[in-house]
C-alpha positions, -999 to +999 in steps of 0.1 A: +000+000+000+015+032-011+019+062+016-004+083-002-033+058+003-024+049+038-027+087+048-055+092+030-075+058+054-058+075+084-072+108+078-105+093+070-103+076+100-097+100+124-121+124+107-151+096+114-139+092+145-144+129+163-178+131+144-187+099+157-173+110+195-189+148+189-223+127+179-220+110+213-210+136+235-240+158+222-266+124+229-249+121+262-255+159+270-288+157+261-299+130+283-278+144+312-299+163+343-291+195+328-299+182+294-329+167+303-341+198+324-338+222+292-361+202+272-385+203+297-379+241+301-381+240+266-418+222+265-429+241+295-431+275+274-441+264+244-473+250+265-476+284+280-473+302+248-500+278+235-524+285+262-519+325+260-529+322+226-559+299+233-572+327+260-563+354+237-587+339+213-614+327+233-613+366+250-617+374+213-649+354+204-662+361+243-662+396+229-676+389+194-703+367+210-715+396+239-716+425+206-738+401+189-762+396+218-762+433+225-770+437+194-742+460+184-736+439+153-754+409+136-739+373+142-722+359+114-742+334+095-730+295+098-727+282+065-726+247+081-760+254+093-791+249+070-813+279+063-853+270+083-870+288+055-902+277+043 
C-alpha cells in the first residue's frame, strides 16, 4: 500500500472518529440532568405560549359573541348550518 493511500484511510479515520465522538458527546449531553431539564424548560413554554394564545382567542370570540347579543352587530351566519326557511 502506497503512503499516499495509507494517509489518505488515516485521515478518514480519524475524521469519522471525532464526528462519531462529537455525535455522542451531544446524545450524552442531552440525556444528562441539565440536558434533560432544558427540554422540559423548553416544552414548558411552548405550552404556556399555547395556552396565551388559546385565551387570547377565546377573550376574542367572548367579545364577538357579547356585541352580537347586544345587538351592536349581527352574528355571522353558519354556512354549516341549513337555512329553516319555508
Amino acid at each position: 500500500m502506497s503512503p499516499v493511500r495509507r494517509l489518505f484511510w488515516v485521515a478518514l479515520g480519524a475524521t469519522v472518529g471525532v464526528l462519531v465522538f462529537r455525535s455522542l458527546s451531544r446524545t450524552a449531553a442531552a440525556y444528562s440532568p441539565s440536558g434533560v431539564g432544558r427540554s422540559l424548560s423548553s416544552a414548558v413554554e411552548s405550552l404556556r405560549d399555547l395556552a396565551d394564545a388559546v385565551r387570547e382567542g377565546m377573550d376574542e370570540r367572548e367579545q364577538e359573541l357579547r356585541a352580537a347579543l347586544s345587538g351592536e352587530v349581527e352574528p355571522p351566519e353558519n354556512p354549516a348550518t341549513p337555512s329553516r326557511s319555508r
